[in-house]
C-alpha positions as CSV (number, residue, x, y, z in Angstrom):
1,X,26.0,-11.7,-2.2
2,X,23.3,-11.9,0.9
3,X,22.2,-14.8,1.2
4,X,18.1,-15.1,2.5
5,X,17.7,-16.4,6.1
6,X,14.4,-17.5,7.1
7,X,13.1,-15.3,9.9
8,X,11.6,-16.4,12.8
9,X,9.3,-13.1,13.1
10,X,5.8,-13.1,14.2
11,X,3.9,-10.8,12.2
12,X,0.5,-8.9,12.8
13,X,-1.2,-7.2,10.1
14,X,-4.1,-5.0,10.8
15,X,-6.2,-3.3,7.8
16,X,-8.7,-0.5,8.1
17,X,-10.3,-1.1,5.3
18,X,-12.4,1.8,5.0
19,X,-9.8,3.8,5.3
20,X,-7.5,2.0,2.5
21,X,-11.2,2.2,0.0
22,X,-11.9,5.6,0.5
23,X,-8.3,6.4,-0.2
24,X,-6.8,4.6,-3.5
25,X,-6.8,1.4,-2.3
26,X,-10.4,0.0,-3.1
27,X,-8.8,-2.8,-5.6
28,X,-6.1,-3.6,-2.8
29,X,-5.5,-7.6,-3.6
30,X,-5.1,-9.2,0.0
31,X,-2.7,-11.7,-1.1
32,X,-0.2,-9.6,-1.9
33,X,-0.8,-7.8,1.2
34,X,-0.1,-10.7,3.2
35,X,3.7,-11.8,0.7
36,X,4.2,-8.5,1.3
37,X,4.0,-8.3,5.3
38,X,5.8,-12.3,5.2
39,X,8.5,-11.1,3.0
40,X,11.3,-12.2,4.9
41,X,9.5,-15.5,5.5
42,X,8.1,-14.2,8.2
43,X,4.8,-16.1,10.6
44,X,1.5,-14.4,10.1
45,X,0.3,-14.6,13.5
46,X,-2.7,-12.1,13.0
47,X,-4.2,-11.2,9.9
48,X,-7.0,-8.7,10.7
49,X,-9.3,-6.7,8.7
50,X,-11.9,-4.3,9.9
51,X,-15.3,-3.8,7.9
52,X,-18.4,-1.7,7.8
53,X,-21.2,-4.0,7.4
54,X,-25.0,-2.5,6.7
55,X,-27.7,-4.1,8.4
56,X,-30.2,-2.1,7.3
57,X,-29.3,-1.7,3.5
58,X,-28.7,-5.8,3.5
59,X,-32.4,-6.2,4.6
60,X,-33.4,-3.9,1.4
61,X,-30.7,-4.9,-0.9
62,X,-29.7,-8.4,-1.7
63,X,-27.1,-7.4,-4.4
64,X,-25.4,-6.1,-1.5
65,X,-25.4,-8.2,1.3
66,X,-24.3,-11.1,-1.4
67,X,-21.4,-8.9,-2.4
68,X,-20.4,-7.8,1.2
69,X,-20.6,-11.6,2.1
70,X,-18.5,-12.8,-0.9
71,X,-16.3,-10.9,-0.3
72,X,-15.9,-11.3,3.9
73,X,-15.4,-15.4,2.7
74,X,-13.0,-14.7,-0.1
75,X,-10.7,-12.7,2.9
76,X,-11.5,-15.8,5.5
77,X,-10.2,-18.4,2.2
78,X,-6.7,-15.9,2.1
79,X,-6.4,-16.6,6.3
80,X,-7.5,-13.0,7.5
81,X,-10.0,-12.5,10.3
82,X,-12.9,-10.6,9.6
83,X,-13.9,-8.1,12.6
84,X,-17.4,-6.6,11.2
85,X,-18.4,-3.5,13.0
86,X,-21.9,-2.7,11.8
87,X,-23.1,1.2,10.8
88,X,-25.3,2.6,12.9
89,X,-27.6,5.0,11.9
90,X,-27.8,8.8,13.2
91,X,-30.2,12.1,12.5
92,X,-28.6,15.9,12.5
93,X,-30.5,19.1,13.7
94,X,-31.5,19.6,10.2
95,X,-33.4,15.7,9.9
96,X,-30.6,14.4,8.1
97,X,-29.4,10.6,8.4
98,X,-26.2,9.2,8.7
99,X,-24.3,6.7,9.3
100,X,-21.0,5.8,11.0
101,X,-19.3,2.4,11.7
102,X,-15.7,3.6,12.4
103,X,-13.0,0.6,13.6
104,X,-10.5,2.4,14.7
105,X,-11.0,2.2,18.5
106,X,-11.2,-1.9,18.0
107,X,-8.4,-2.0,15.9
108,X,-6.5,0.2,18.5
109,X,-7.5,-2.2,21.1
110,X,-7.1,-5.6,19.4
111,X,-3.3,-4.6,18.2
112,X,-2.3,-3.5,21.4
113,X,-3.7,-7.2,23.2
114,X,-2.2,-9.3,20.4
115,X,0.8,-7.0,19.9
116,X,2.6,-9.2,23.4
117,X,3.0,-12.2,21.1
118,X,4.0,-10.2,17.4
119,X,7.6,-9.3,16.8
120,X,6.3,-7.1,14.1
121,X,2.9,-5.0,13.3
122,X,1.8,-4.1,9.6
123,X,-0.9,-1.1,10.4
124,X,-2.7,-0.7,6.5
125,X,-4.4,2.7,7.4
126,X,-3.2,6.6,6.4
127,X,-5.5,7.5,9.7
128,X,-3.4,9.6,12.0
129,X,-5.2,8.6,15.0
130,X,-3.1,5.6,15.0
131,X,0.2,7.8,15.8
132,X,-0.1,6.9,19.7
133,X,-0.9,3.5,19.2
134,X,2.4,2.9,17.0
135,X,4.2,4.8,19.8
136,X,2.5,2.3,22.0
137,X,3.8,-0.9,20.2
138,X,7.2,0.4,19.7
139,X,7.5,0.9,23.9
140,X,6.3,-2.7,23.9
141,X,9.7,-3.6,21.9
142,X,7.1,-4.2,18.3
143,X,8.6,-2.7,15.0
144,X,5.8,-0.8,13.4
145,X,5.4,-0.2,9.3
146,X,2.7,1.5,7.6
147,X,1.1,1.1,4.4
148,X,-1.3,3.2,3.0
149,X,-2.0,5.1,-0.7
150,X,-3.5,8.1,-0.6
151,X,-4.1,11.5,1.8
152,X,-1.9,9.5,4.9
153,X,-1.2,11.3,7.8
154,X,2.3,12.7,7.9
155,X,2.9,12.4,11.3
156,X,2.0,8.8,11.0
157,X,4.8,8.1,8.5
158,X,6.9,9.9,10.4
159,X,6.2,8.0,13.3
160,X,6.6,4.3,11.7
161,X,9.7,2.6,11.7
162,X,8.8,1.8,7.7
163,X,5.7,4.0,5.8
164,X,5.6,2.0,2.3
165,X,3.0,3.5,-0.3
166,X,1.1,0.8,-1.6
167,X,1.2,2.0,-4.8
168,X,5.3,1.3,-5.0
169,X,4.7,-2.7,-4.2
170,X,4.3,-5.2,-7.4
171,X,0.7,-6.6,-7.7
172,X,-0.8,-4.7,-4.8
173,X,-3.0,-2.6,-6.8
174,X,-3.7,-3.1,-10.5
175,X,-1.7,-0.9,-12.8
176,X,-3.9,1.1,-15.6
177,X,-5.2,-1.8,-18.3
178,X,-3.9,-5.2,-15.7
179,X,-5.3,-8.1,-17.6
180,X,-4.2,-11.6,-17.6
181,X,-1.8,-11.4,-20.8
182,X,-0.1,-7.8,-19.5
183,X,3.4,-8.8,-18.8
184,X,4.6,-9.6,-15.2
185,X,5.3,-6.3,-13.3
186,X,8.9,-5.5,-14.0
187,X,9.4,-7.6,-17.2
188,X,9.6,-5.1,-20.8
189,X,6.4,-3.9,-21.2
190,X,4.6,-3.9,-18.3
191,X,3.1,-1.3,-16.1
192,X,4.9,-0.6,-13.2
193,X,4.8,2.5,-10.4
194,X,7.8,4.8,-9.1
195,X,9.5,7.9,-8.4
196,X,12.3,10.0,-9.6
197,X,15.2,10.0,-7.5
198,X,17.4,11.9,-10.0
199,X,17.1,14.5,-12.0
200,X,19.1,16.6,-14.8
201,X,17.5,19.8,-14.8
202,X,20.1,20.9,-17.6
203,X,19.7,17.7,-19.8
204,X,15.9,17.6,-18.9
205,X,16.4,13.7,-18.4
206,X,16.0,11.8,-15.2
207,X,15.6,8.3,-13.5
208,X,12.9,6.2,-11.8
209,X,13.5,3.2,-9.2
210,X,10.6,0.7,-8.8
211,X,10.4,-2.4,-6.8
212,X,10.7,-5.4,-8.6
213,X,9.7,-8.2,-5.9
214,X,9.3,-8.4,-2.3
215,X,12.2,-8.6,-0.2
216,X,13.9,-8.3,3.1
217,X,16.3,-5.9,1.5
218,X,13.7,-3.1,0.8
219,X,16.3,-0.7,2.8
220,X,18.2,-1.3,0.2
221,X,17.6,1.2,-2.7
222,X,20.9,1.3,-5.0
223,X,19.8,-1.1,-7.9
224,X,23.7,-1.5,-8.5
225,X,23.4,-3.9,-5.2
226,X,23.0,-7.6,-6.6
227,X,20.6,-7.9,-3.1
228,X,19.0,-4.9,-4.3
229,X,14.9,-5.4,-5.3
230,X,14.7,-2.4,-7.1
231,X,15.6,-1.1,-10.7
232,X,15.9,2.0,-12.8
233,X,14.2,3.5,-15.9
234,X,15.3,6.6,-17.7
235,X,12.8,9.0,-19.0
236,X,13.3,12.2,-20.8
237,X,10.9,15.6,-19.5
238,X,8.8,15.0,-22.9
239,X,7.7,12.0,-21.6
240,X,6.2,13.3,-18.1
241,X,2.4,14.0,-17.9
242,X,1.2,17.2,-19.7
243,X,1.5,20.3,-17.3
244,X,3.8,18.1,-14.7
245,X,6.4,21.1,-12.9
246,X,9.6,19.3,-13.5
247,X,11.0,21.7,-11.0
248,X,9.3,19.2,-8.3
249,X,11.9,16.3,-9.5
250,X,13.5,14.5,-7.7
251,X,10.9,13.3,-5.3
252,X,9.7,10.9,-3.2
253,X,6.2,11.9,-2.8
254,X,5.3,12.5,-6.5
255,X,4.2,8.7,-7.8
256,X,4.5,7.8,-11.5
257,X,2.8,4.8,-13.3
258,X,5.0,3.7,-16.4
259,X,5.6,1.1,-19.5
260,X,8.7,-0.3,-19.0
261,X,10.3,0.2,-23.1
262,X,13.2,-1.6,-24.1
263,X,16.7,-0.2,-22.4
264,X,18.7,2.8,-23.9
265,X,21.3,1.9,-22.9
266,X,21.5,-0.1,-19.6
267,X,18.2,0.6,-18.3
268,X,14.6,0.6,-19.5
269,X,12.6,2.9,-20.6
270,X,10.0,4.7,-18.9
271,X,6.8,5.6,-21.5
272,X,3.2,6.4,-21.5
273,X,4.0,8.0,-17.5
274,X,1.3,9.0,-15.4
275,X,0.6,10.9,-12.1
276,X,-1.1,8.6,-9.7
277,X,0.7,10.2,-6.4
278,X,-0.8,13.0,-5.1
279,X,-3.7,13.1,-7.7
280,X,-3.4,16.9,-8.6
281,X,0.1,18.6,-9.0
């Protein structure tokens, strides 16, 4: 058995948020976020979140600058820094307006000022234009992970020293009908998201691992490892979503929400599975 050391990291965590919105992870809960980037007991050093902010509509529309402000103090209350960047408003050829209020340049530059005192940098953004500035922090001796939920850049992930989808960690988004009497994620009967990594394409039965909690030891994936976080859940083909091409299975990159049944066996069962990752298949 391993047992936890606390780590003397200093850890940077930088969200695009309207990246992370526009891309699965509007109901992202920050908290987590934050256990999830500390896991190893880790120092937050920087906890940074980029906005869009509307100066024009808040004038207009009090519903939502209250709601853009409520929501910039809830983030300050959880220790993250709120770096506004304000749309501004353009007009095409054709007379249309539009408007644009894109981070990524500040992000860029704040990460790689801060990124001297940070051991390790948690980029929340699927935007690929972020590929040389993780190559930049990992010259600079920085470990760089990656967490996003949907369309993320492939040469991003490949370029992290860690991509983790969001969807895979407990509590960072709410599983389909999350209410305060659902079971804790991972305990029989709750909602919890995976993927296959095996499949009997005789026997038309396979296996799912989900994280259970956040830990140090995310590297390791064999549930059969006491220092393991993860588990397994069996599931039979009948049980996949209507339509689903088995023939896909195993894989990492198709994303499943399930009910956790009671075992058959030594595992769970996985029921009532849907598709949440990629949204058509």
């Amino acid at each position: 058995m391993t047992i936890d050391i606390k780590s003397h990291a200093k850890v940077g965590v930088y969200v695009d948020a309207a990246n992370i919105s526009r891309n699965g992870g509007q109901r992202m809960q920050y908290d987590i976020l934050r256990e999830f980037a500390c896991r190893d007991h880790a120092e937050p050093l920087r906890l940074n979140v980029y906005l869009s902010y509307d100066e024009e509509r808040a004038e207009t529309n009090t519903v939502y600058r209250d709601k853009a402000r409520a929501y910039q103090s809830a983030l300050r209350e959880l220790g993250y820094k709120v770096i506004e960047k304000r749309v501004k408003w353009f007009q095409d050829e054709a007379g249309n307006r539009y408007g644009k209020a894109n981070a990524d340049l500040d992000m860029a530059v704040d990460v790689l000022l801060q990124s001297e005192n940070l051991d390790r940098v948690l980029l929340a953004t699927g935007d690929g234009d972020f590929v040389q500035v993780v190559r930049a922090l990992q010259n600079k001796g920085c470990r760089v992970e990656v967490l996003a939920f949907d369309n993320v850049s492939e040469e991003l992930r490949r370029e992290a020293d860690m991509y983790v989808s969001g969807y895979l960690v407990p509590g960072l988004l709410p599983t389909r009908g999350d209410d305060y009497a659902a079971p804790m994620w991972g305990a029989m009967g709750s909602r919890v998201r995976g993927y296959c990594y095996h499949h009997d394409d005789n026997k038309s039965f396979g296996f799912m691992r989900f994280l259970v909690k956040l830990s140090q030891y995310l590297w390791k994936t064999d549930s059969r490892d006491p220092d393991s976080p993860y588990r397994t859940a069996f599931f039979h083909d009948s049980s996949l979503p209507e339509g689903f091409n088995v023939m896909k299975l195993p894989s990492r990159n198709h994303l499943f929400e399930f009910t956790l049944a009671e075992p058959n066996g030594k595992q769970p069962v996985a029921t009532d599975i849907i598709l949440v990752h990629p949204i058509s298949s």
